[in-house]
FIKOLZA-1660 file (N, C-alpha, C; in steps of 0.1 Angstrom, whole numbers, plus 5000, padded with zeros to 4 digits):
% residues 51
   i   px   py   pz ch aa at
   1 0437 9279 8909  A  X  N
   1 0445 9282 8921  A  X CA
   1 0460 9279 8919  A  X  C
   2 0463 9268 8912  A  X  N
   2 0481 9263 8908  A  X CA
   2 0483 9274 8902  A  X  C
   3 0476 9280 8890  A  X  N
   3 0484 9288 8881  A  X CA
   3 0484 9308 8892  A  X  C
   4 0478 9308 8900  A  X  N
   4 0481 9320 8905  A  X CA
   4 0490 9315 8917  A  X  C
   5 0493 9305 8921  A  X  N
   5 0503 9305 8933  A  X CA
   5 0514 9302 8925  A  X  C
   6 0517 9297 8909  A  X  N
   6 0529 9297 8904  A  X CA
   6 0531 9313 8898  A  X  C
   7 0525 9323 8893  A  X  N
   7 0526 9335 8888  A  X CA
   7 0530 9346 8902  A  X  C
   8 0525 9344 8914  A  X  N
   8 0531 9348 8929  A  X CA
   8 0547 9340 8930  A  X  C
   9 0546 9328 8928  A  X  N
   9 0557 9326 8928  A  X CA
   9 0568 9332 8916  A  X  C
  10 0568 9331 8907  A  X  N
  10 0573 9335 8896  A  X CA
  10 0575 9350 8898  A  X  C
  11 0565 9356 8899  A  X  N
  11 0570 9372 8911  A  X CA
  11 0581 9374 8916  A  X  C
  12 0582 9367 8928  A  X  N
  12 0585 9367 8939  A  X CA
  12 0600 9361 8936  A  X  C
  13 0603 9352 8929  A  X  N
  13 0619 9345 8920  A  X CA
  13 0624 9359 8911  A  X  C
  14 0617 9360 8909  A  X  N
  14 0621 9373 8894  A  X CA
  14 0625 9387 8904  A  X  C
  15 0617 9395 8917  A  X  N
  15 0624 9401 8920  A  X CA
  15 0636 9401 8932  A  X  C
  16 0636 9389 8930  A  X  N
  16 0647 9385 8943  A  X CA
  16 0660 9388 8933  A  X  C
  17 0659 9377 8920  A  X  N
  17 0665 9379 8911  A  X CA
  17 0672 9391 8903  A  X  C
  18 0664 9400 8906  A  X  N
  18 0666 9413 8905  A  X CA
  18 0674 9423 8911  A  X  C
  19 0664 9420 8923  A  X  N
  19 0675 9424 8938  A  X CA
  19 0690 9425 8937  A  X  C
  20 0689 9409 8930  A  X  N
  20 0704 9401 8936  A  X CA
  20 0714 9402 8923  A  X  C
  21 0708 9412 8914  A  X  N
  21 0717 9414 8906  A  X CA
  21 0720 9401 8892  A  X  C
  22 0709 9398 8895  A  X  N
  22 0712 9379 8889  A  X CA
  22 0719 9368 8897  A  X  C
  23 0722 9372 8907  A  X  N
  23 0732 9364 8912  A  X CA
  23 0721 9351 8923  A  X  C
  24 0720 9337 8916  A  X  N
  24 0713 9329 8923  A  X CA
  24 0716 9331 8936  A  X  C
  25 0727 9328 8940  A  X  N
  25 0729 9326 8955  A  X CA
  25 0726 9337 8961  A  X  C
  26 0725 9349 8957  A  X  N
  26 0719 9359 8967  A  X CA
  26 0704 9359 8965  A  X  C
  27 0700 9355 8955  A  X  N
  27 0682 9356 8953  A  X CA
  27 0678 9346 8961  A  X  C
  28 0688 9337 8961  A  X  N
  28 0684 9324 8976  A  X CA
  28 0684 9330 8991  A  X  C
  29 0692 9341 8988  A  X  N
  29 0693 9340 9006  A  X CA
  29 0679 9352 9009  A  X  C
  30 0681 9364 8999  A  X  N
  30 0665 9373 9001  A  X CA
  30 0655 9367 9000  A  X  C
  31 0654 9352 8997  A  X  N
  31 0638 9342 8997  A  X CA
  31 0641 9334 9013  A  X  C
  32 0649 9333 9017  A  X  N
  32 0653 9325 9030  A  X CA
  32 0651 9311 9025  A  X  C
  33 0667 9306 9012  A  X  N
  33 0658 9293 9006  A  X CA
  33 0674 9292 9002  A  X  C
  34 0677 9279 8994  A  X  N
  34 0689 9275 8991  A  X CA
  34 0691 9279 8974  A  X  C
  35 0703 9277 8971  A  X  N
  35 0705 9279 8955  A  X CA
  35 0698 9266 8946  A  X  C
  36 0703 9256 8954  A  X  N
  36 0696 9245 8951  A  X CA
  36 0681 9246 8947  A  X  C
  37 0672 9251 8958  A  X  N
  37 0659 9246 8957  A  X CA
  37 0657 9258 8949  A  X  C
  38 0662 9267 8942  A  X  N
  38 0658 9283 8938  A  X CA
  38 0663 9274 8925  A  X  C
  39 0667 9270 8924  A  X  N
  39 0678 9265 8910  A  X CA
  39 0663 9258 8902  A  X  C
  40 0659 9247 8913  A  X  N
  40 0646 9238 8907  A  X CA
  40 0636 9246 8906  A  X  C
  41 0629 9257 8918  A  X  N
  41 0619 9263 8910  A  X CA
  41 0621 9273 8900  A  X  C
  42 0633 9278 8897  A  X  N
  42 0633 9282 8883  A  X CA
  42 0632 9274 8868  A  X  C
  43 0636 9265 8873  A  X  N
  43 0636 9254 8858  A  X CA
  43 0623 9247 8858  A  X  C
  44 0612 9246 8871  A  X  N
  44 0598 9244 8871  A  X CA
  44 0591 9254 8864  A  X  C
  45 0593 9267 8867  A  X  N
  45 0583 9275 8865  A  X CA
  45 0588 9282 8849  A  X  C
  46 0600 9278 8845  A  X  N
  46 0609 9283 8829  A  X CA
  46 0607 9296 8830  A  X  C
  47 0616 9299 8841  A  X  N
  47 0622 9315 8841  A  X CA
  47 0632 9315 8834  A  X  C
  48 0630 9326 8826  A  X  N
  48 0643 9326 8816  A  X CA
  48 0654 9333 8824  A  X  C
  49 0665 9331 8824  A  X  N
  49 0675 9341 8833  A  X CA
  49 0686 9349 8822  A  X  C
  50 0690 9361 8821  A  X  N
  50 0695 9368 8815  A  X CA
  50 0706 9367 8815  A  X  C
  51 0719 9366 8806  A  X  N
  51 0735 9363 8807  A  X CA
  51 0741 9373 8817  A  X  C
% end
């Protein structure tokens, strides 16, 4: 059950991320969530982020 609610989650970070052009603070605000807390579940779940 953890590893499919982290892979939904991991989803769900990746196309916000997308969305937002890379830009954390906008992939924070299309999850309705801070940079901060988007900051930690990225480095929880070892989303690689592109330069």
């Amino acid at each position: 059950m953890k590893e499919v609610l982290e892979n939904f989650e991991r989803t769900l970070i990746e196309k916000a991320l997308e969305k937002a052009g890379g830009v954390q603070t906008r992939a924070a605000q299309v999850l309705g969530t801070t940079r901060r807390i988007l900051r930690y579940r990225i480095e929880k779940l070892r989303i690689q982020l592109s330069d």
